[in-house]
C-alpha positions, -999 to +999 in steps of 0.1 A: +556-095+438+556-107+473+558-143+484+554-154+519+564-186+539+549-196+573+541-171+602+551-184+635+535-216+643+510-222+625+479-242+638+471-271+628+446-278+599+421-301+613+414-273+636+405-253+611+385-274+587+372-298+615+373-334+612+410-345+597+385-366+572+354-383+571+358-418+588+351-451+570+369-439+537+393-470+539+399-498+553+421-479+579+405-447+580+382-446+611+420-455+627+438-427+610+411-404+617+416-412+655+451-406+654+448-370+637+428-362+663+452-371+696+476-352+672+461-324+672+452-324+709+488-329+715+498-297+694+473-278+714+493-291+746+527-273+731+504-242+722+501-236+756+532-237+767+540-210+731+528-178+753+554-180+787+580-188+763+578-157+737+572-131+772+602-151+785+627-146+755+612-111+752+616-100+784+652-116+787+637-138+820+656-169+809+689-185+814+687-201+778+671-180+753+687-198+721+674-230+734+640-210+740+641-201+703+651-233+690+621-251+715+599-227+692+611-234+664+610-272+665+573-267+674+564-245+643+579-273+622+562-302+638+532-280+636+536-275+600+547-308+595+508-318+609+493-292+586+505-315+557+497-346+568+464-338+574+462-320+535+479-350+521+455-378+538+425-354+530+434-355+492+441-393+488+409-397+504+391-376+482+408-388+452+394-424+459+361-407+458+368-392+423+381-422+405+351-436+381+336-467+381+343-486+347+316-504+329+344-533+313+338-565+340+376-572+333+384-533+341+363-534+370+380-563+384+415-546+378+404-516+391+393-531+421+427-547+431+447-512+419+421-494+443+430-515+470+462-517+463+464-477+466+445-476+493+470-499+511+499-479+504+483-445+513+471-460+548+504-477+550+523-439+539+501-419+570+506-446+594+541-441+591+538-402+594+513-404+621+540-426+643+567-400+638+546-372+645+533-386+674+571-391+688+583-356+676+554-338+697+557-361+732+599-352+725+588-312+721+562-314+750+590-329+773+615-306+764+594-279+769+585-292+802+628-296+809+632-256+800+604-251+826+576-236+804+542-231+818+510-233+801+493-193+803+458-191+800+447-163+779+409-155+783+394-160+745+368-140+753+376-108+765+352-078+775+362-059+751+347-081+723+311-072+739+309-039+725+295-028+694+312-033+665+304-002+647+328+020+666+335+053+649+374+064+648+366+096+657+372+087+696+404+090+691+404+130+686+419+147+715+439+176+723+439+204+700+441+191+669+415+216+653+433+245+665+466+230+654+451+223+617+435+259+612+472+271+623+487+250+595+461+255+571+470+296+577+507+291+575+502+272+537+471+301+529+488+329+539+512+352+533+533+350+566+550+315+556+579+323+534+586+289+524+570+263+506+574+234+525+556+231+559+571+201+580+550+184+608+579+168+627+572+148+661+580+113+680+563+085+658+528+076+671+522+115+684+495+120+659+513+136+629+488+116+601+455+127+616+470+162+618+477+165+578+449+142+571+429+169+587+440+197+569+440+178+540+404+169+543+394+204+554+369+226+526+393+257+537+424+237+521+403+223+490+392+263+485+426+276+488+444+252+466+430+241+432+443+204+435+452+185+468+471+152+463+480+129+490+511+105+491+518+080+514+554+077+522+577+044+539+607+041+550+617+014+528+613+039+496+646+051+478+642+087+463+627+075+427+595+057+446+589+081+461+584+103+432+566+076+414+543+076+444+543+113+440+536+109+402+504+089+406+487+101+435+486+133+411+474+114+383+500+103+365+514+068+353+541+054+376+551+028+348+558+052+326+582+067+348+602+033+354+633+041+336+633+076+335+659+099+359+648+115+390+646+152+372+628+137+343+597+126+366+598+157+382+591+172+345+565+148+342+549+166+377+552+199+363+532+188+331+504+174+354+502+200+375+503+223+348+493+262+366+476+247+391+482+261+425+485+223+446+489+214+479+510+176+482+510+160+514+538+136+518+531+113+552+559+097+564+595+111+547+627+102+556+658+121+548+676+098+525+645+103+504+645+138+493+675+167+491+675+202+495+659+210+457+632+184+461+605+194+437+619+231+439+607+230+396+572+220+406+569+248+431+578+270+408+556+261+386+526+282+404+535+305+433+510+296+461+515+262+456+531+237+493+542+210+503+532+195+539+553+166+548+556+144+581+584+133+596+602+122+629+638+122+607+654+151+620+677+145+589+648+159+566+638+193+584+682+199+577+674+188+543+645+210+536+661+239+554+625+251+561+617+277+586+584+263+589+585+233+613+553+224+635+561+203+656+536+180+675+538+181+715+527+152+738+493+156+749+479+167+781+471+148+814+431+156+814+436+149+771+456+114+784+431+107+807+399+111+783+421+090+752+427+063+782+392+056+787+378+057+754+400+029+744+393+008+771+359+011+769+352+030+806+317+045+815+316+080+833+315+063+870+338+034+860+363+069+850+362+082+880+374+052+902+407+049+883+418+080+883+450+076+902+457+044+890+456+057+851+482+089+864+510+056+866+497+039+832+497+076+813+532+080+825+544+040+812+527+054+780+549+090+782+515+105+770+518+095+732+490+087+718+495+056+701+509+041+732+483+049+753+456+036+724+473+003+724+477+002+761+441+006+766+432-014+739+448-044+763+433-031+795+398-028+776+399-064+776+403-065+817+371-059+837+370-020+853+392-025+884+420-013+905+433-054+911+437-059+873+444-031+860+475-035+886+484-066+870+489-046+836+519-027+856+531-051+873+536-072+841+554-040+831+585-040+854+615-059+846+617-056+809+653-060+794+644-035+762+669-042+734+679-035+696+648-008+697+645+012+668+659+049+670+626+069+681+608+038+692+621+039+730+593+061+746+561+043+728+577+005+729+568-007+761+530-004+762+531-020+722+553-048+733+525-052+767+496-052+745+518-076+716+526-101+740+492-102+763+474-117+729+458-151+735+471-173+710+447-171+682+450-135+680+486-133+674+485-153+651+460-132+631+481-104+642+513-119+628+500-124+596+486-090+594+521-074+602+534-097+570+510-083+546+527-066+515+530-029+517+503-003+509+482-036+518+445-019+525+435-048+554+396-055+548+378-080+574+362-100+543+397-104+527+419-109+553+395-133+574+394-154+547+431-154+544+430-162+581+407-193+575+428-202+548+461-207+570+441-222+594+439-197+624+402-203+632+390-230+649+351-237+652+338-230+684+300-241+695+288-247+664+298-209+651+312-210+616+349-198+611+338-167+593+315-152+622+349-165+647+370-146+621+352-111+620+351-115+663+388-117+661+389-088+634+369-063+651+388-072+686+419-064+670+405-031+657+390-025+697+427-035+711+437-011+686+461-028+673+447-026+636+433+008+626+408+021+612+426+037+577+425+075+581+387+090+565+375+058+569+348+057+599+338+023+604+361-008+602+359-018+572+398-003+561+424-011+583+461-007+584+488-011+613+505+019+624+538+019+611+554+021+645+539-010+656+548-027+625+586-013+632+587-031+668+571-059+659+580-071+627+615-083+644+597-104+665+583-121+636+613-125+612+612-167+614+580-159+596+604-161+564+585-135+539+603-123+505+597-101+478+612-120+449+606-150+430+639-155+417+650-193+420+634-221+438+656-231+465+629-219+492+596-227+469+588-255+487+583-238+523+561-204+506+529-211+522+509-173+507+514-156+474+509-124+468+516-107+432+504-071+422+495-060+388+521-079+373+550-053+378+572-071+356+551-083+322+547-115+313+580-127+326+569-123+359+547-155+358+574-176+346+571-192+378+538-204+375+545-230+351+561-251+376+535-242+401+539-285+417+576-265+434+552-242+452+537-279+473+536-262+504+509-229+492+482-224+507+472-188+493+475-177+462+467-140+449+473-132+412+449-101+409+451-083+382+478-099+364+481-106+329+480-141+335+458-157+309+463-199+311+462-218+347+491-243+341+477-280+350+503-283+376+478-262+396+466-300+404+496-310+427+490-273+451+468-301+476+473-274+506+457-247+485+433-233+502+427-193+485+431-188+449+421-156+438+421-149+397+403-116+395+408-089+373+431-114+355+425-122+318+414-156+326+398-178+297+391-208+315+399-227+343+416-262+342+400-297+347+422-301+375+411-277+396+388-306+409+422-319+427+420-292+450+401-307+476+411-284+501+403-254+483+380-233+502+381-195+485+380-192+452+376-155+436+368-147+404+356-112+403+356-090+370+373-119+350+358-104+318+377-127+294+365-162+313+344-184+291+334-212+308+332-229+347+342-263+342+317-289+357+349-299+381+338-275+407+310-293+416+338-316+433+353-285+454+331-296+483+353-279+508+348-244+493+334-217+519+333-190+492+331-185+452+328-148+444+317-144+405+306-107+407+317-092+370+322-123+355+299-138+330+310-167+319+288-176+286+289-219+299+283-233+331+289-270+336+292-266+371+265-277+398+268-261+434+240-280+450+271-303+461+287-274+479+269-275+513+292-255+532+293-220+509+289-194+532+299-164+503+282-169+468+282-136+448+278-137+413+249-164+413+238-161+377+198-174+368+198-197+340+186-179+302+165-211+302+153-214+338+119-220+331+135-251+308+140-282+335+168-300+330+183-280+300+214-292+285+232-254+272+233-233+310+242-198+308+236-197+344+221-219+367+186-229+382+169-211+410+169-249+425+203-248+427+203-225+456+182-244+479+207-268+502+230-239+508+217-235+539+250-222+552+252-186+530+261-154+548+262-137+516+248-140+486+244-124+456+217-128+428+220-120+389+191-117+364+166-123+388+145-112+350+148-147+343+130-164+371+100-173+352+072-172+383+072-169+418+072-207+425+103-205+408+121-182+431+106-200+461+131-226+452+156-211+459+142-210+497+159-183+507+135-179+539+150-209+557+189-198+552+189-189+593+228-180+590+219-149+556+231-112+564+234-103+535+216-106+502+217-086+467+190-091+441+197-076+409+182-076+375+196-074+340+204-035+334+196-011+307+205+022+303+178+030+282+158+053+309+127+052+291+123+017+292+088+004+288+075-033+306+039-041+299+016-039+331+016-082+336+057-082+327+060-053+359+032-082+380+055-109+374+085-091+383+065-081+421+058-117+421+095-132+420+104-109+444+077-120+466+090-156+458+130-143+477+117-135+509+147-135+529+152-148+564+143-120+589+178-123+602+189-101+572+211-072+577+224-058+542+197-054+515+199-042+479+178-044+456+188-027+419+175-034+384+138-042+392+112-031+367+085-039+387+058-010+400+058-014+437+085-037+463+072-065+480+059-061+520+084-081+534+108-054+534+090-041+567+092-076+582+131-074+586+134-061+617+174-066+621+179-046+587+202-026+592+217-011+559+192-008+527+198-004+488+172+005+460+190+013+428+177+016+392+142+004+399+128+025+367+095+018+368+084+017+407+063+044+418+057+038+457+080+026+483+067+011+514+069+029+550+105+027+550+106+046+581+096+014+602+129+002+598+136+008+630+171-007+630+179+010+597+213+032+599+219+036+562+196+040+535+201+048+493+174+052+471+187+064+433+174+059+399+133+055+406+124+081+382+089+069+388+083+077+423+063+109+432+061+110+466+079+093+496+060+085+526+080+071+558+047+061+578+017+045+577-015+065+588-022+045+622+012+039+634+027+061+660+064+048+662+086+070+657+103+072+618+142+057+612+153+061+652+188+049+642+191+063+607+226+082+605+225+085+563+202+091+541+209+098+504+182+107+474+194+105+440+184+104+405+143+108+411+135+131+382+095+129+392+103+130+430+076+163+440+073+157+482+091+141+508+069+132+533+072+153+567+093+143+595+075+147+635+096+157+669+114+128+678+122+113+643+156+104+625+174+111+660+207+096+650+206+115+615+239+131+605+239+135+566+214+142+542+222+139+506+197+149+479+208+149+439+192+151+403+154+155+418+147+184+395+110+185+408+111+186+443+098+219+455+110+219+495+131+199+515+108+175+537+092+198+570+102+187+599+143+184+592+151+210+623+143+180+643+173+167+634+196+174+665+230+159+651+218+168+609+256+187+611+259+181+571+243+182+544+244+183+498+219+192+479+232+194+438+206+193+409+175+205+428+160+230+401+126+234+417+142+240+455+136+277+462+141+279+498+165+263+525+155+273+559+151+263+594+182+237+604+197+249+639+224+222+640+237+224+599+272+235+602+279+225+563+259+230+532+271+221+498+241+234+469+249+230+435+228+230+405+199+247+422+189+269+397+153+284+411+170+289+447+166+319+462+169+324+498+190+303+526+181+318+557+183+306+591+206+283+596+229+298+630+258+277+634+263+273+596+303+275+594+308+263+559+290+269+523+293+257+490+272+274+464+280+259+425+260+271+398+232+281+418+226+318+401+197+328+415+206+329+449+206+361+464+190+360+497+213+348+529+205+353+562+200+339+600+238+325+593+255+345+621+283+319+623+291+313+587+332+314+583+342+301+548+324+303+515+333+289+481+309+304+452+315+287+422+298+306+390+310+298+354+282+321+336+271+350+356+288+384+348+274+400+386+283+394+423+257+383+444+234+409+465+242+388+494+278+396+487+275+430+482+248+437+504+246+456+537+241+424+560+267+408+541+288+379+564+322+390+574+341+357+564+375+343+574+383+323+536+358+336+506+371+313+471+357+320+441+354+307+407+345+323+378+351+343+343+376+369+340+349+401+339+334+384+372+362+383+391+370+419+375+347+435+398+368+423+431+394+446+426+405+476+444+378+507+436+351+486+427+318+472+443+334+439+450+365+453+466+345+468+491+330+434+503+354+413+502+385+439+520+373+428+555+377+391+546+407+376+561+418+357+529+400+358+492+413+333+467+399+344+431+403+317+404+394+310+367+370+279+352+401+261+346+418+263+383+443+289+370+445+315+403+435+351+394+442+369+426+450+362+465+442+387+490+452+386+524+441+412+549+467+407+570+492+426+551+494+461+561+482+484+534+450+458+529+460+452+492+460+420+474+488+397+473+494+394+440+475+395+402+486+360+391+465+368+357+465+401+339+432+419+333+444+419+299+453+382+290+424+374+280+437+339+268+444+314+299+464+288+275+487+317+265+495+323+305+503+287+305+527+287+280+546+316+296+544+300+325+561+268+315+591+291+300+598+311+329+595+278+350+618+265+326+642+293+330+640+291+366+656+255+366+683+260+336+685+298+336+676+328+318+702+326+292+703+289+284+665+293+278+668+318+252+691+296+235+672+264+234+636+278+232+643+312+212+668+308+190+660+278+172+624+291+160+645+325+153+668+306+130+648+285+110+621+320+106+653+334+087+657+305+068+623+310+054+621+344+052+650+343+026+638+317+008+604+337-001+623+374+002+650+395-005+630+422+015+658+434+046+632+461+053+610+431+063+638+407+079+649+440+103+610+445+114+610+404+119+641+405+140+629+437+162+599+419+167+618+387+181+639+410+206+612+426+221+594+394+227+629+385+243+634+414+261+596+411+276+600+375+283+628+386+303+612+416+321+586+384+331+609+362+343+628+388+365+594+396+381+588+363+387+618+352+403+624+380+423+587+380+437 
């Protein structure tokens, strides 16, 4: 559960939502409105004056600093103090608007004076407030003006915000990070490492993530060890989360482990990790977090098996006592230099120029990574020369540096530069991203409506707040300061790095966050709600029955909570702005909810249980977004019509009876319905089935919606894959798509579920399209010329089991085919027979191919060794491919599945090959370079001929997988041991993951490492079992293992044995029996242990 108050000076409201309130509401309103206004222009005054007086309390260049703070303070509360005036006037007014006109003469009459009369006391109540606020913020500006604060003008618009959005994170790769992961990934391979934890130590921000994310990601680490798990570590977690971390990163169930002991979860590890050799990565460990023994019963549990951790805690490499430490060095001037530029955006020439002007800013940043990111993130935002990026270390000198955290002194400068140097409006989005809960996964479409919701984002020339948002998101990612989550490659998962959280989070501790909802002393102030999966049953939402103490909210999250009733007090939250229910077990939401005029994000996704949308929120006129996908409520009341300024509507579900006008029992809504939302950005469309004709869909008039990116149309789906639509049902299905013709401004298409024969031409007319979907269309057999997209980056096709051929051009044209296409992936086409051929100068941006499940496709499409940066590619469930040929740039190929493939030939800078199931492969040459193999064979009793063979490749990792007589033939004085000696490392495992052999030519005498399974246990669940007891033995002893796992079956044998004989003859053959069995389990163990 985590409950937040405030961050820092929050803006005001109006600013957000735009006009305080529509004038003319009262008799006083037009006056009110007016002086919400010259409020808010005077808070803007004192927001000017917020940036000279955090750099001068953080850089200790004041006389006063407490009254500094307290300056800063007074201004967040007036600030907040304006955020709910403006709420509280917006509700009455909207209240008026709500209360019903009776039909009684004599009630009307009454009405009318109680109307008036509340009128006069709420323009009586914000006249009042108005006044004071008005004389609290000309007292803050003057005193501001007293301390001598200056406004500083921060350019909103920075250059950096001019480059592409689509960034990859693989800029930030410098040094010699691949050689430094193949020398870990050897020292946790082979048999030089004599221990089994590996620690990556190093300052914090040097790069000690990316290193073991690498080698965790690598195809050498997922051969070598049969499962990988990684764990993300904190600082903040005691010994027991950390194993509970441990515990479900491998699969397990954390809340199982709640009230269990330390050693008890470690017994649940060993059961999950059964005899599987692992590999756990732990990021981020601190010494009061493990001991000496940690997970020493695990490790034991399968020899082979590591642990990698990362640290800067010296305490932990004394607590592991490893002899394994790798520790991560600064980088390099020319590797400084070339991470310098790529942050801040430089050209070649522009490089060149400021050469000796980046020697002074590499050596502010001590050549850490992280600090010189972030540094030139900030000078990305200054134009390319010498006079400005001067300024940046000028504004360096004279910093008073206190109460840094231990290990933060060499990177804290540069963070607290590029911190402090945000224009307003981007600290504050900052702030509130350095508040999020931990292990919170920052995504632009959740956290830039959270953003809207506190009111960060002002409307600027007629741009909405959620384009405004995004520009502030993906600046933030280009400053660096947010990054892009490790594996992830665009921005779409961010986190901060926990170093910049560390030096920052001080700065924002009036932001008043906690993690409890104990009491209510502090209920009032909580401004966002956060509560996860309900950690603590249903008595954690006690505190949402009295939901009117929570006033102040603006954000609430209750995802996936057990939660099943809204309480009605929901009604007095008039500041609520974000509600989020989904995943919850929702049945329905109140009447009330209509008294949330502010509300402007409400998200209902996967709320299986939900019944019915109240008609109430048709009144919600403020709401920006209402997200339905999952949820099919079996009623809607509701109209949206009403709600003009939707700019996110997923889950839009077409009416059962939408070729009824005007019916009375909606499952869904008409088309018609869509048509004044002229504001969408995204929208999503269910059962377009049930559009009757095109005229139909036309009313939705999708076409005009100038502001639409994004659009998804989706039918009703069946997973009967025979299904069978008559020839005039598959016309009228071409027809309503026809009738949703988007806007040409479109970006994101998908269509899935469509059971028509063909797609409609307008797909070629959107020329800005830039992402496209086509899923589960059963019964379409043609596509158009795809391959005029010409803006086209990713495209999916999967499920048309229909479609014969693909063909990318037209006949005439002579543009060239997808220019900017970087994926493309083929699934699930079980007629698919020819891919039409690609011509020089096609897919020039292509880097992954994926084909699956297109059993009749005889050749991959000619023309593919065009393909200058096709560096990857899977082909699985291809039975009709015979031949693979002819890719110069391929460095990995993962075939699976391919069961007529023959011959793979060449491919010359081919480092890495997966071949699974594919058993008739026995041709494979032209693949000079090829390094690492994993062959994957459950049924074949024979090696390959390529393995064998005379032109055999000499390989640095071989893994394979296969039965026990396979694998058989790889030991010493057969066929197989003669190709595989030269190899540098063979891993040899069964079906079920259980190793079978390591080799390692490194070790003198070229023999293997060890025979994990005997040649003659021919029954793998039988090596388990021995396995547990000797592990168990290892941890409580040889002797104390006999007596609680061998004795007890011993004695209760007897017992029977003289119940049903008097035979001692028997008994004495029954009891030599059980010693040898004792005696052998002991011979085991000793083996074990000692190797």
């Amino acid at each position: 559960m985590a409950v937040r108050r405030a961050p820092l000076l929050v803006g005001p409201r109006a600013a957000a939502d735009g006009n305080p309130a529509p004038p003319g509401e009262s008799s006083k309103g037009p006056g009110l409105d007016g002086e919400f206004r010259r409020l808010v222009d005077i808070a803007d005054e004192g927001v000017k004056l917020v940036n000279d007086a955090e750099l001068r309390l953080k850089k200790r260049a004041c006389d006063n600093p407490k009254d500094l703070a307290a300056w800063l303070r007074r201004l967040q509360s007036a600030k907040e103090d304006l955020d709910d005036a403006l709420d509280e006037f917006r509700a009455s007014m909207a209240a008026q608007r709500r209360r019903p006109e009776l039909e009684d003469r004599k009630k009307s009459i009454r009405h009318w004076f109680s109307h008036s009369s509340a009128n006069h006391e709420v323009d009586k109540k914000m006249k009042i407030t108005t006044e004071k606020l008005n004389k609290k913020f000309h007292g803050i500006l003057q005193n501001g003006r007293e301390l001598g604060l200056q406004p500083i003008k921060l350019q909103r618009q920075s250059r950096i915000s001019e480059f592409p959005g689509d960034l990859s994170p693989q800029y930030t790769l410098v040094g010699d990070i691949e050689q430094e992961k193949l020398k870990l990934i050897n020292k946790l391979t082979g048999s030089e490492s004599t221990s089994a934890v590996i620690a990556i130590f190093g300052l914090g921000g040097i790069g000690k993530t990316m290193l073991a994310r690498k080698v965790h990601d690598d195809l050498l680490t997922e051969s070598a060890f049969s499962t990988v798990v990684w764990v993300n570590g904190s600082k903040s977690f005691t010994k027991k989360k950390l194993l509970r971390a441990i515990l479900s990163s491998s699969g397990g169930k954390p809340g199982e482990a709640k009230k269990k002991s330390n050693e008890q979860i470690e017994d649940m590890l060993v059961t999950i990790l059964g005899a599987k050799k692992f590999l756990l990565v732990l990021d981020d460990v601190w010494a009061d977090q493990i001991h000496q023994d940690f997970l020493k019963v695990s490790l034991q549990a399968q020899q082979g098996s590591r642990i990698l951790l990362t640290t800067q805690d010296e305490g932990v490499l004394r607590q592991i006592a490893s002899d394994d430490i790798h520790k991560v060095n600064k980088l390099s001037f020319p590797d400084c230099w070339s991470l310098l530029c790529s942050s801040a955006c430089l050209d070649e020439q522009d490089c060149d120029a400021l050469t000796d002007i980046g020697i002074t800013i590499i050596q502010k940043c001590n050549k850490v990574p992280l600090a010189i990111k972030v540094l030139g993130g900030l000078l990305g935002t200054k134009n390319p020369r010498r006079e400005e990026w001067q300024e940046v270390i000028s504004e360096s000198e004279g910093w008073t540096l206190e109460n840094v955290p231990d290990g933060m002194e060499e990177i804290c400068l540069p963070i607290y530069l590029a911190y402090y140097s945000l224009p307003y409006h981007l600290k504050l989005c900052f702030d509130y991203c350095l508040q999020l809960p931990e292990g919170f996964v920052i995504r632009p479409q959740i956290v830039t409506q959270l953003w809207i919701a506190e009111g960060f984002i002002r409307e600027q020339d007629n741009r909405n707040p959620e384009d405004i948002a995004e520009q502030y998101y993906k600046e933030l990612v280009l400053r660096n300061l947010l990054q892009p989550e490790i594996g992830c490659f665009d921005m779409s998962k961010c986190t901060v790095h926990d170093c910049v959280k560390s030096l920052l989070q001080p700065s924002t501790k009036d932001k008043k966050s906690t993690d409890s909802t104990e009491g209510t002393k502090f209920f009032r102030s909580f401004r966002t709600a956060f509560v996860y999966k309900n950690p603590s049953g249903d008595r954690g939402l006690n505190w949402l029955i009295n939901l009117r103490s929570f006033i102040n909210l603006r954000s609430l999250d209750l995802t996936g909570t057990c939660i099943r009733y809204i309480p009605k007090s929901l009604e007095h939250l008039h500041h609520l702005r974000l509600l989020n229910l989904s995943l919850t077990q929702v049945l329905e939401l109140p009447e009330s909810i209509e008294s949330l005029s502010n509300l402007q994000f409400l998200i209902l996704r996967c709320c299986y249980w939900l019944e019915t949308l109240p008609e109430e929120i048709s009144n919600l006129v403020s709401l920006r977004s209402l997200d339905l996908e999952g949820t099919t409520p079996h009623i809607v009341l509701s109209r949206l019509s009403a709600l003009e300024q939707l700019t996110a509507l997923h889950g839009f579900i077409v009416d059962h009876n939408a070729a009824v006008p005007d019916n009375d029992h909606q499952n869904g809504w008409p088309m018609k319905e869509l048509s004044p939302l002229n504001s969408l950005r995204s929208l999503q469309i269910m059962g377009i089935d049930r559009v009757p004709d095109e005229s139909r869909a036309q009313e939705a008039n999708l076409a005009s919606k100038s502001h639409l990116t994004h659009l998804e149309l989706c039918g009703s789906s069946t997973s009967d894959s025979q299904v069978f639509v008559p020839e005039e049902e598959q016309d009228r299905w071409l027809s309503v798509l026809c009738g949703l013709q988007p806007p040409q401004c479109l970006e994101y298409l998908k269509i899935a579920s469509y059971y028509g024969s063909s797609l409609p031409d307008w797909i070629l007319q959107l020329r800005n399209l830039q992402r496209l979907v086509l899923t589960d269309c059963k019964l379409c057999d043609s596509l158009p010329a795809l391959g005029q997209l010409q803006q086209l980056k990713f495209l999916t096709i999967n499920g048309c089991p229909k479609l014969r051929i693909i063909e990318w051009r037209t006949g005439a044209t002579t543009k060239l085919v997808f220019p900017k296409l970087e994926q493309l992936d083929l699934s699930d086409m079980q007629a698919l027979e020819s891919l039409d051929r690609f011509k020089h100068g096609d897919l020039l941006s292509l880097t992954k191919f994926h084909l699956e499940n297109s059993p009749k496709l005889r050749s991959l499409p000619s023309g593919l060794g065009y393909c200058k940066v096709l560096t990857s590619m899977k082909i699985v469930g291809a039975d009709s491919l015979q031949v693979i040929d002819n890719l110069p740039m391929l460095k990995e190929l993962v075939v699976q599945d391919c069961r007529e493939l023959v011959k793979i030939s060449n491919l010359p800078v081919l480092q890495v090959l997966v071949v699974v199931d594919c058993s008739m492969l026995q041709d494979l040459r032209g693949v000079g370079d090829l390094r690492h193999v994993r062959l994957v064979d459950r049924v074949t009793k024979e090696l390959p001929d390529w393995l064998t063979g005379h032109e055999a490749p000499l390989l640095q990792t071989f893994t394979i997988v296969g039965t026990t007589e396979l694998l058989r033939k790889l030991v010493p004085n057969t066929k197989g041991w003669s190709a595989i000696r030269n190899m540098d490392r063979v891993y040899a495992n069964l079906p079920d993951g259980a190793p079978f052999l390591a080799y390692n030519k490194g070790k003198p005498d070229f023999q293997m490492i060890k025979t994990i399974v005997s040649p003659q246990l021919e029954d793998p669940s039988a090596d388990v079992i021995l396995g547990k007891l000797v592990r168990m033995a290892s941890q409580t002893g040889l002797a104390d293992t006999v007596k609680r796992y061998f004795l007890p079956p011993l004695a209760i044998a007897l017992v029977f044995l003289l119940l049903v004989t008097r035979d001692f003859t028997l008994i004495g053959v029954f009891l030599a029996f059980f010693a040898a069995c004792v005696a052998g389990f002991s011979v085991i163990y000793i083996q074990k242990t000692s190797s």
